[in-house]
C-alpha positions in Angstrom: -17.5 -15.7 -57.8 -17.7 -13.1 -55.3 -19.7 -14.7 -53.2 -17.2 -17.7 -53.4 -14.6 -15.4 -52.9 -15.7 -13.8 -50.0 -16.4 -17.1 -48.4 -12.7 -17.5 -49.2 -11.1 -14.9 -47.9 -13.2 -15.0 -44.4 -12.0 -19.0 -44.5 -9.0 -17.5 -44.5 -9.2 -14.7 -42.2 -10.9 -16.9 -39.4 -7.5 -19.9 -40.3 -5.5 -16.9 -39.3 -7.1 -15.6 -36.3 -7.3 -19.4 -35.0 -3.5 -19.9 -35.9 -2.7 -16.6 -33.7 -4.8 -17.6 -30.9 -3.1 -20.8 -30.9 0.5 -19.2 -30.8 -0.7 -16.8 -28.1 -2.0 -19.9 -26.0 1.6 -21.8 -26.3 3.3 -18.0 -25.8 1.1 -18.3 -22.2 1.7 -21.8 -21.9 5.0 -21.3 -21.9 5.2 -17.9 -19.8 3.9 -20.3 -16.9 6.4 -22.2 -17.1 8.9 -19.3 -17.5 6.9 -18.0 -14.1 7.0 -21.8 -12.3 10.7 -21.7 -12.5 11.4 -18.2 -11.8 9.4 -18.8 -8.5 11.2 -21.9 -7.4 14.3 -20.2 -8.1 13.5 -16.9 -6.1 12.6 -18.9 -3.3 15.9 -21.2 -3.0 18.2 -18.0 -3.4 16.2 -16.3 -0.4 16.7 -19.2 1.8 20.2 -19.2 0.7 20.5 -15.0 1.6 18.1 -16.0 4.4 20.8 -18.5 5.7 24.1 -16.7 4.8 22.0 -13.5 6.9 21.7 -15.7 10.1 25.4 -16.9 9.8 26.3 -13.2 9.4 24.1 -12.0 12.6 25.7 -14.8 14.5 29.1 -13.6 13.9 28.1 -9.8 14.9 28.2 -8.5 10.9 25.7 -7.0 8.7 23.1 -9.0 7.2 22.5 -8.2 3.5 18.8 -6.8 3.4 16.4 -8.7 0.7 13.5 -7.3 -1.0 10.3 -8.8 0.9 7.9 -11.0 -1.0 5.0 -8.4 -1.6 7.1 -6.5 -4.0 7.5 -9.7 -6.3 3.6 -10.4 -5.9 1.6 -8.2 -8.7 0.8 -4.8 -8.0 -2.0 -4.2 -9.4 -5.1 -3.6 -6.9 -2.8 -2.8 -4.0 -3.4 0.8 -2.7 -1.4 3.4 -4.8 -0.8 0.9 -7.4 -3.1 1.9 -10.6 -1.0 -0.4 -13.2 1.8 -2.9 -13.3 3.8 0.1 -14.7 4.3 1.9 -11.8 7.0 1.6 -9.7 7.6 -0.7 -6.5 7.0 1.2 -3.3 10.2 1.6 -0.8 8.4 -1.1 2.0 7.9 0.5 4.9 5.1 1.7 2.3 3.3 -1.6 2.0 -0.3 -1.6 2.6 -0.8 1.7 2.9 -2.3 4.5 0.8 -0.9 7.2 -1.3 -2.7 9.8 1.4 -1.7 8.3 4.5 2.0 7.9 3.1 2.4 11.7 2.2 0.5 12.4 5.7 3.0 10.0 7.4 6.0 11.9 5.8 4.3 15.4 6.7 4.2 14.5 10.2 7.5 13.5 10.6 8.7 17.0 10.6 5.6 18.9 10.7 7.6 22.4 10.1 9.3 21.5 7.2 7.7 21.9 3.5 7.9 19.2 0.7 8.0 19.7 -2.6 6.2 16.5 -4.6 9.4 16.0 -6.1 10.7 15.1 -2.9 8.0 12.8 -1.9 8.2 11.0 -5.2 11.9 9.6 -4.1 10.8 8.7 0.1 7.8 6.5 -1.6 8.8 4.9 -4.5 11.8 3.1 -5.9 12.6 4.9 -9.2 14.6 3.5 -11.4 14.5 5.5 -14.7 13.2 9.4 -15.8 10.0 7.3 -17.2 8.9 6.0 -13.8 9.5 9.7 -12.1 7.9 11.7 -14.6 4.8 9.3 -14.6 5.0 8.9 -10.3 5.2 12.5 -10.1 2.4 13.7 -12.0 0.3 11.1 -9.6 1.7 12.6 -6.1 1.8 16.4 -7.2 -2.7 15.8 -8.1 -2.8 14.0 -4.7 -1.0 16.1 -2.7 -2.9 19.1 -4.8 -6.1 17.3 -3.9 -5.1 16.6 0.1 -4.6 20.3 0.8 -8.3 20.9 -0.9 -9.5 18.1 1.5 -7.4 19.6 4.3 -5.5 16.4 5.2 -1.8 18.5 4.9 -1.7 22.5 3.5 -0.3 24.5 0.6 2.8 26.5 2.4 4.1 27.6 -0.8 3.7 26.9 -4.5 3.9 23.7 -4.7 5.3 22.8 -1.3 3.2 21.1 1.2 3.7 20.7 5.1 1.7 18.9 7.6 -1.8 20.2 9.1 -1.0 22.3 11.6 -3.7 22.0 14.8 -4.9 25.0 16.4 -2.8 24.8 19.5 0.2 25.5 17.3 -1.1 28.2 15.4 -1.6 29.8 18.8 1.7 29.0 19.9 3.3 30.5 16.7 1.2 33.4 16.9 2.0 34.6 20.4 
């Protein structure tokens, strides 16, 4: 009997596993066709915002900004990106990396300090305490990591400022 019964119960085990594979294959099936219809109906409400925009330029008023397409592509490979869980970049962001981002917002005012916490907000689009807590952690290492590397400096703890060149140090000093 127990070698009957084993065969059994692994009869049954393997029915069940092939039952759940089946249910996750119809689940994925059926996510497509979830994603097919999302995507045709994304597109015909830009081209209706798209439209209603050109109407609005032509009478001299405001067009309502829309999100471009690469935030609704997946974000996972895409420089800064480590998961789908992390937050959409702002995108005048797109295609960059983490490090040229933070360098980019250094430079703008090369005098003033940032705090991660204030980077966090200029980069991404946060939308709960999750996504800052978890984007935070990421830009505090890099920017940690960029004044080892000497692409920005430390001027305080925790607050970073733009790498200052040699003719301004000079300048400053005199």
């Amino acid at each position: 009997m127990n070698e009957n019964g084993t065969n059994q119960e692994n009869n049954g085990f393997l029915f069940q596993l092939q039952m759940r594979a089946q249910q996750k294959a119809q689940e994925y099936a059926d996510l497509i066709h979830q994603r097919q219809r999302l995507d045709m109906q994304i597109e015909r409400t830009k081209q209706y915002v798209q439209e209603l925009n050109n109407f609005l330029r032509r009478e001299g008023q405001q067009t309502v900004p829309i999100k471009s397409a690469a935030h609704l592509e997946s974000t996972v490979g895409k420089p800064g990106n480590r998961s789908k869980a992390m937050p959409l970049r702002r995108m005048e962001w797109d295609g960059m990396t983490v490090n040229q981002i933070i360098t980019s917002i250094l430079n703008r005012t090369p005098d003033a300090s940032y705090h991660p916490s204030n980077v966090v907000s200029l980069i991404y689009e946060i939308e709960s305490d999750a996504d800052l807590k978890m984007v935070i952690k990421n830009i505090r290492s890099t920017m940690q990591r960029g004044a080892r590397e000497g692409l920005w400096e430390r001027s305080d703890r925790a607050q970073y400022k733009a790498k200052s060149t040699e003719r301004q140090g000079i300048l400053a000093n005199t």
